[in-house]
N, C-alpha and C positions, 0 to 999 in steps of 0.2 A: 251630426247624428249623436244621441243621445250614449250613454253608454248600453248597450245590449249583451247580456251575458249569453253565453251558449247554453241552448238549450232552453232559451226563453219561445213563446209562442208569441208572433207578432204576426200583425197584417200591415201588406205594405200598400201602398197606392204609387203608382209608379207610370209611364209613359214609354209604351214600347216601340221600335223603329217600325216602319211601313216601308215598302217598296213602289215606289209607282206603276201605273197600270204598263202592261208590256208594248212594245211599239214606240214608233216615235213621240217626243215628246214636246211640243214646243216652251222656249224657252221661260214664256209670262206665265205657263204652268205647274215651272217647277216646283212651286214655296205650293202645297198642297193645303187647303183648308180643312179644319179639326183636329182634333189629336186620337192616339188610339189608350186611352185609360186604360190601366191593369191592377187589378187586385189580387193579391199572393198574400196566401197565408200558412204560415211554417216554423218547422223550427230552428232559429237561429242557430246553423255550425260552422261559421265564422266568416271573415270580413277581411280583406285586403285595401292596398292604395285605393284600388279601380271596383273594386265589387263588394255588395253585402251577399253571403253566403245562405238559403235558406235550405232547407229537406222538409216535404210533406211529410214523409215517415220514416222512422226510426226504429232500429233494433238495438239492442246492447252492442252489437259490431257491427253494424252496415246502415245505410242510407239508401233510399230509391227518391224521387222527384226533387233531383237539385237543381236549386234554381240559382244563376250566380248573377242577379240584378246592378246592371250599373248605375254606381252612387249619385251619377250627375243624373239620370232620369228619374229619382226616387222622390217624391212630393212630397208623403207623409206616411210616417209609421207608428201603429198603435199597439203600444205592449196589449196580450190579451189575458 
């Protein structure tokens, strides 16, 4: 990953977890066909081992819609 300053605006493109349908499942069905794409766009407030940090919106002290995306499902990220 690129370097990403905080407070930067970016869009991510990323691959979020799915659950299987509920019920039994058999086995040859496990491995699930498609993926479920995500696009997140926000502002970078920061990044760990295991997560990029993003926030829809921001105040001088507080954040609402954090999103903490893990780095192994992240595809592509475009400074905006």
């Amino acid at each position: 990953m690129k370097k990403l300053k905080n407070g930067q605006i970016v869009r991510v493109l990323w691959y979020d977890a799915f659950m299987a349908d509920s019920g039994w499942i058999d086995k040859k069905d496990l491995e699930r066909k498609g993926t479920y794409p995500v696009q997140t766009i926000g502002f970078v407030i920061g990044r760990s081992k295991k997560y990029l940090v993003l926030a829809g919106d921001k105040s001088p002290s507080a954040y609402s819609r954090v999103f903490h995306i893990p780095l192994g499902m992240i595809e592509h990220i475009k400074k905006i």
